[in-house]
N, C-alpha and C positions, 0 to 999 in steps of 0.2 A: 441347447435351447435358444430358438432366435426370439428377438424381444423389439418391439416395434415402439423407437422413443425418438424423439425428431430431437437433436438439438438444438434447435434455432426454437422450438417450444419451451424447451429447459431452461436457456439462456433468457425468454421470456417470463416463464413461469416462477423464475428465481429471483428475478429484477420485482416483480407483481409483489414476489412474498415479502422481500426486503423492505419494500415498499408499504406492504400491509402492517410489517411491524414495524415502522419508522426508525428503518436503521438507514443512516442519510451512506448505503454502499453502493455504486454501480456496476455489473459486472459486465465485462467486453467477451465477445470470442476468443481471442490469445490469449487472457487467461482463466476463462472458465474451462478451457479444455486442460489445462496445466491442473486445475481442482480436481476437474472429474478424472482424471488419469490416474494421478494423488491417489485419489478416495479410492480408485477403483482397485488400485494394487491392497491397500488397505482391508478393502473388506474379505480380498482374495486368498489375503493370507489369515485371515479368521474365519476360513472358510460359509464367507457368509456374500456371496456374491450373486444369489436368488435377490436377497436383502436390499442389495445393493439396485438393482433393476427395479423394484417393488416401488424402491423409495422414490426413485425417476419417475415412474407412473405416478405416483400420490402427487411428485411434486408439476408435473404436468396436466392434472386433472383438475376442472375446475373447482371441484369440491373435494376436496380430499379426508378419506374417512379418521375420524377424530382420533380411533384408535390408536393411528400412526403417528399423531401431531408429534409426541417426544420425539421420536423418532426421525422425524424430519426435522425438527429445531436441530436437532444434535447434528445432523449431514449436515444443514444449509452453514449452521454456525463452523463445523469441522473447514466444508469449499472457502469461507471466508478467511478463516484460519490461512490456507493454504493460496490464498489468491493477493494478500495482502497483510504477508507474514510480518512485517516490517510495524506494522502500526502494536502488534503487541510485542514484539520483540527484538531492537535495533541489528540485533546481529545476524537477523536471519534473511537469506530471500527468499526469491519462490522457489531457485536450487533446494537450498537447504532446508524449507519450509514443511518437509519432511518431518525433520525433529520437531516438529508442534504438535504429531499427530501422536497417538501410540496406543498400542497393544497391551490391555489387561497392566493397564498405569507403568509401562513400561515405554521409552519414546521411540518410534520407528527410524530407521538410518538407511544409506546406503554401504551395499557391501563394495563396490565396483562401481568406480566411476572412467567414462573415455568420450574423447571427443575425435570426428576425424570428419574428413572429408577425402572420400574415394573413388574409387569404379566400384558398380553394382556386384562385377566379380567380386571383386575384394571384400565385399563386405560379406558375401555369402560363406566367403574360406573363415571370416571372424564370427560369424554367428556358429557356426561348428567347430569352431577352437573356442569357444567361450562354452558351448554345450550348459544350454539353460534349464538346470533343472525343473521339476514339476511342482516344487514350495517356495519355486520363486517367481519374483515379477520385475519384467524391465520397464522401468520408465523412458521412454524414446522424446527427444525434441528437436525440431528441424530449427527453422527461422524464428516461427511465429506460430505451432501448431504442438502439439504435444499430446502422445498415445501412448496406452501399454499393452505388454506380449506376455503372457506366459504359454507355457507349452503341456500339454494334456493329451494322454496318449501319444505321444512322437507327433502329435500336430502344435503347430503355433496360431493363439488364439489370441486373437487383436480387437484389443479395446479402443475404437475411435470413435470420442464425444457426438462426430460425423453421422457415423452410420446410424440409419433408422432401423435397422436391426439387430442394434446394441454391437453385438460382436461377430467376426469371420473368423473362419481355419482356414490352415494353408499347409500343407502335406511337407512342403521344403522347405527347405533355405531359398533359394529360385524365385519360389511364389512369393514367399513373406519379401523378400528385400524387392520386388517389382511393383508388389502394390504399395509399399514406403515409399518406394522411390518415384509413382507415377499418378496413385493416388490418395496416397495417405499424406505424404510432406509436400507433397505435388513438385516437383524438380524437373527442370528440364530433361525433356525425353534426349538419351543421350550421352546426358555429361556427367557429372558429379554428385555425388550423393552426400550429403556432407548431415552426420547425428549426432547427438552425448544418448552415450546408454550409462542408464543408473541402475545397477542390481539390486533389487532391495528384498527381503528377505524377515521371515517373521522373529521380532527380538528375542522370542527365548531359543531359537534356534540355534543349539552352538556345535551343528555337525560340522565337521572338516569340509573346508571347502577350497582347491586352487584355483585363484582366477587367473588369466593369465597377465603376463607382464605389460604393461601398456609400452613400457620402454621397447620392449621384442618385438611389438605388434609397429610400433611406428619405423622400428627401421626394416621391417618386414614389408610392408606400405607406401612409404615414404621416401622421398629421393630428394637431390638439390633442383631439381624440374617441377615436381610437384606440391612438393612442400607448402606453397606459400598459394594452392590453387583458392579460387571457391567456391560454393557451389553454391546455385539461384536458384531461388524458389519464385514460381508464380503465384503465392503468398503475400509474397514480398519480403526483401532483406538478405541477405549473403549469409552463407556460412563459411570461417575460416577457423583451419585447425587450430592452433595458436590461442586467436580471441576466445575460442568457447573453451580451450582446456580453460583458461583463468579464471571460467565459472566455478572450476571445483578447485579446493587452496592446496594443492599438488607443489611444492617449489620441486621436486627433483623430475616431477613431467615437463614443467617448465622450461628445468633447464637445460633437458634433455633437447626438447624441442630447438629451444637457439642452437645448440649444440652443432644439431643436424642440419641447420641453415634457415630456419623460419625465421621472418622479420614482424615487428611490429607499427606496421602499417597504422599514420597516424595515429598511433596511442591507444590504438580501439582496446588492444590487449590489456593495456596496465589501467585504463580506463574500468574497462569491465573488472579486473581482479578487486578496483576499488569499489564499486557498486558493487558488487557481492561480497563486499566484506570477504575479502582472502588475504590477510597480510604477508603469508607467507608466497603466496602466487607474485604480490605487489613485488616483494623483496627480491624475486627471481628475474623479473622483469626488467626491474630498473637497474642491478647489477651495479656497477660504480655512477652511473649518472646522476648527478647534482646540481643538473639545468634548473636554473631557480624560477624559468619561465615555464619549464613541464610541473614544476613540483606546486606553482602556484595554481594551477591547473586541477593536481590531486587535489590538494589541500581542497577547494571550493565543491569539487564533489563530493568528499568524503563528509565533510562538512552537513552540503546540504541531502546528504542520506543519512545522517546523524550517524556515519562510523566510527563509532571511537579509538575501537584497535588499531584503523587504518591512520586515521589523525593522528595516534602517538606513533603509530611507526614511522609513519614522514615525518613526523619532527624530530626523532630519535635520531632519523637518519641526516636530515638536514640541517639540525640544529638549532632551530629560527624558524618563525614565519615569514615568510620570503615576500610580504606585504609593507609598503608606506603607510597605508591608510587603512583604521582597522572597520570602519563602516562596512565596506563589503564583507568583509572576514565574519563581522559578529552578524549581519541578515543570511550570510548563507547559516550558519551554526542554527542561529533562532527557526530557519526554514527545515533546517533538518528533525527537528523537535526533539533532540536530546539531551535533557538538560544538564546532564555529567557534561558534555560536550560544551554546551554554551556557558556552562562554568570556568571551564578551564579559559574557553576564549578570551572571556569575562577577563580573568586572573591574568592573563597575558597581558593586556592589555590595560590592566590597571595603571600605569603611570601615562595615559593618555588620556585626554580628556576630550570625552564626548560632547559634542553637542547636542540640545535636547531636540533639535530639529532631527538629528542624526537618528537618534535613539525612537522617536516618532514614526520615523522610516521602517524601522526593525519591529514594531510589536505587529502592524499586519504581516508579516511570513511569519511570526511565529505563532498567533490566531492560527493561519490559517495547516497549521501543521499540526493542529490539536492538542498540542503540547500546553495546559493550565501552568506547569512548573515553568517553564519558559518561559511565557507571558507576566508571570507573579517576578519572574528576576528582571525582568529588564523594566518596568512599573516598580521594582522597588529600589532602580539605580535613581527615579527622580525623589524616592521619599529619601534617601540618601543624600543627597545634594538641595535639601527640604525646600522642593518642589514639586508635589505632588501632583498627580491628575488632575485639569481640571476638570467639571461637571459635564464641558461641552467634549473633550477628548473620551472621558468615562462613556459617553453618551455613543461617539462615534465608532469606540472600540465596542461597545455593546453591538451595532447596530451590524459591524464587519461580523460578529460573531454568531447571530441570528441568521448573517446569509450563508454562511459557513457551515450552519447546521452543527454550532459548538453549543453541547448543553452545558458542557461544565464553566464555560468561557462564559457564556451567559450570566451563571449564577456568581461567577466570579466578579463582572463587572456590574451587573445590576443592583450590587448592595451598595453600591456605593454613589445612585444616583437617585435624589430624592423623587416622592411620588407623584409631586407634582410635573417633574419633569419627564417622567415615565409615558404622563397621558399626553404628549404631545404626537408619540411614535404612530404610526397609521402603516399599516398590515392590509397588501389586499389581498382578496380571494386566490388568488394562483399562489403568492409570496405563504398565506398560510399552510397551501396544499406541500408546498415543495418543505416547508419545515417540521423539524422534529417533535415531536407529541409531549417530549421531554419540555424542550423547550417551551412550546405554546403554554403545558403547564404554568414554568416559571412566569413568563410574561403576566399569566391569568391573576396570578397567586397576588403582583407585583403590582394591579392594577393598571397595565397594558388595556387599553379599548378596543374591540372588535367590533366590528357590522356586525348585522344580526345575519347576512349569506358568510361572512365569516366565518362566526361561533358553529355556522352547520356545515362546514367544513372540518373543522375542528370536530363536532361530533361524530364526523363521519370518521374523522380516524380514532376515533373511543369507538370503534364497531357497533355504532347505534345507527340503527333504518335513520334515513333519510327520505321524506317525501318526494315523488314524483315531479311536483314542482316548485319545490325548493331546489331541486337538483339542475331544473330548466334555469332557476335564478342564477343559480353558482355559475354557469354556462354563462347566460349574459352578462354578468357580471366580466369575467374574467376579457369580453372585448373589450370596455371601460379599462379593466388592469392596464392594460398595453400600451396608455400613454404615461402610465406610471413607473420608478421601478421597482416597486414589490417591497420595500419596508424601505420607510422613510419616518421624519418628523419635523412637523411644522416648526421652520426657525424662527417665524414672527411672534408664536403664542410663546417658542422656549423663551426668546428675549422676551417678551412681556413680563413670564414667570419670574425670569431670572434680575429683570427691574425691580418689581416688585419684589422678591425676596431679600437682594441687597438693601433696598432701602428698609426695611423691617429690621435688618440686621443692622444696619449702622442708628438707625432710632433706639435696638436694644442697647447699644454700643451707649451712645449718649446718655443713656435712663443711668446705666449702669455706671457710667463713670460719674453719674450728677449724683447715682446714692455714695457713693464713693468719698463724695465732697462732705457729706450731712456730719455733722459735727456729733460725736458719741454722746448719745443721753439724751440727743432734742428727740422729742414728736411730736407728730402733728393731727 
């Protein structure tokens, strides 16, 4: 059944909906087609893949019938799952982001994982040495694009986010690897075809299945000439055998690879096994090398993608942070937002002492990583060394956290700054539109000030009609925005406040230490 779904609609229609629910997410093409591939394998093996198209129409239509709203929260919430695996779960990516998903509360995996770069032949002889059954689904990724195949009656039936008719057959191996290789990953006509196929397969499936060797298939493929080819994509971006096996945490594909003469060209390779959290790919890679200039190197990515596993296996392996100065070390950690992670930093570096200018440097990346527990340790290294935040720091880190679109960050730093100093903040009309509904609450709650085209901005995202020309207002208004930048607060009125409140305070100060003086038993 062919099914008419644009996605360049979908990619719209799903930014619209995130939008409408003030979830502060953007999604790009590289990785919405990485979701919908995802999801698409997903539904295929719950045999629910009418469902799956259904839900593309509702979520492309402008009005989509109410029936299906659950229905659609649960797909959009699943793609986001799967587009920015990392933000709920440090150990995962969009490889692995798989296991976020699953079947009847059980989590989805891959059976077969390979990466290569070849001739078209080649890949045809692997697609019929793999022989893909009909309860399963490959996930396919080239540079920067990603599609899935399963096979239905001896045809192969290709899911690309691309096609406005949802899906195509292809009678062969011939046809499926020509249109991967021309229009689907788009590669030069020609030369190299270079893909990772993920098997993936429904979890309670526990029939026998061989896949084949990956080690057989690369010295089956692979020579000391080719080895180390790549393949271009007019996409954009190279594919190299090597770098993308370290997408999956394989150490004995790994090592096979060097084995057979692959190099790792600038680090892309042990780079990537650290961004994907592969400790065992890392370990394959780096083999006896102890270059304290490559390992400073990991350390700072690993760091700032909050990998833990990978962080302690370089340090296991090198003994040391191969760092003088732990400034950089703790903002990547804080940037990565894991806070096991910036504990440990933390802990390392305890017999050095921070400076508080240092540690001022470090709380915006970890704001802006969304990490609260982050933010709450490195804020309580100054109540530690008792000095605390002041009022205008509380105020600043407030204000990084509103444009960040942190609610939890908000309500974190906002108790802590009095109410008078709250009304000094000024919100315009675009600066409210772009933030979180969460947020705008809090500010309300807090005694934050809005314009009145504000507040109907604000109501417009509480799904309440807005007038025709209150909407013309929000419009001109927003040309006035443009010489501002979108939440700010008057410093002149904060120091007024904040004169005035010291000198309040130090007259109680006086009153206080004058009753202090009053001799026991007199009054007056």
């Amino acid at each position: 059944m062919r099914h008419h779904v644009d996605q360049n609609q979908v990619i719209h229609r799903l930014n619209q909906y995130l939008k409408w629910h003030n979830m502060p997410v953007q999604m790009n093409n590289e990785g919405i087609c990485n979701g919908l591939a995802t999801m698409y394998a997903k539904y295929v093996l719950e045999g629910k893949e009418e469902q799956f198209f259904k839900i593309l129409e509702q979520i492309v239509k402008k009005s989509p019938d109410s029936a299906m709203e659950s229905d659609i929260n649960q797909f959009v919430y699943d793609v986001v799952l799967t587009l920015f695996p990392e933000q709920f779960d440090k150990e995962l990516s969009q490889v692995s982001s798989i296991r976020a998903l699953t079947i009847n509360n059980k989590p989805m995996k891959s059976s077969f994982d390979f990466a290569l770069t070849t001739s078209d032949k080649n890949w045809e002889e692997i697609f019929k040495t793999l022989a893909l059954q009909q309860n399963e689904v490959i996930r396919i990724g080239g540079t920067m694009h990603a599609v899935s195949v399963r096979k239905v009656d001896n045809k192969y039936v290709v899911y690309d986010p691309n096609y406005s008719s949802g899906t195509k057959e292809f009678g062969s191996e011939r046809e499926l690897i020509a249109e991967l290789h021309n229009k689907v990953l788009r590669y030069r006509n020609g030369k190299a075809l270079g893909m990772t196929l993920s098997v993936i397969r429904h979890p309670e499936n526990n029939e026998p299945r061989v896949f084949p060797k990956v080690s057989e298939l690369y010295d089956r493929y692979l020579t000391q000439e080719n080895i180390n080819d790549e393949a271009v994509s007019h996409f954009g971006g190279r594919f190299n055998t090597l770098e993308k096996a370290a997408e999956f945490n394989d150490a004995d594909v790994i090592q096979h690879l060097l084995k057979i003469g692959a190099k790792d060209k600038e680090l892309r390779a042990v780079r990537t096994a650290v961004t994907y959290n592969n400790p065992d790919a890392l370990v394959a890679l780096l083999g006896k090398n102890k270059d304290s200039a490559i390992f400073a190197t990991l350390f700072i990515d690993a760091l700032a993608h909050g990998r833990e596993k990978i962080y302690d296996k370089l340090l296991d392996l090198k003994g040391a942070l191969p760092f003088n100065n732990p400034v950089h070390v703790i903002q990547a950690a804080a940037k990565g937002g894991n806070p096991h992670l910036l504990t440990k930093v933390l802990t390392y570096y305890r017999g050095s002492k921070l400076e508080f200018d240092d540690l001022h440097k470090v709380i915006p990346d970890a704001i802006h990583s969304g990490s609260t527990a982050c933010v709450r340790m490195l804020v309580e290294q100054f109540v530690i060394r008792k000095q605390p935040l002041s009022v205008e720091k509380n105020m600043e880190y407030l204000l990084e956290s509103i444009k960040h679109n942190q609610p939890h960050m908000v309500g974190y730093f906002i108790k802590n700054i009095p109410p008078e100093y709250l009304k000094t903040i000024s919100m315009s009309v675009s600066a409210v539109e772009k933030t979180d509904l969460y947020v705008l609450r809090q500010l309300q709650a807090h005694g934050v000030p809005f314009s009145e085209t504000a507040k109907v901005a604000i109501d417009a995202k509480e799904h309440q009609s807005v007038k025709l020309g209150l909407r013309i207002s929000i419009v001109l208004h927003k040309f006035t925005d443009l010489i501002h930048s979108g939440v700010t607060y008057d410093h002149a009125h904060f120091k007024e406040i904040k004169d005035k409140l010291s000198t309040v305070k130090n007259e109680l100060q006086e009153n206080q230490k004058g009753d202090e003086e009053i001799p026991v038993g007199k009054t007056f």
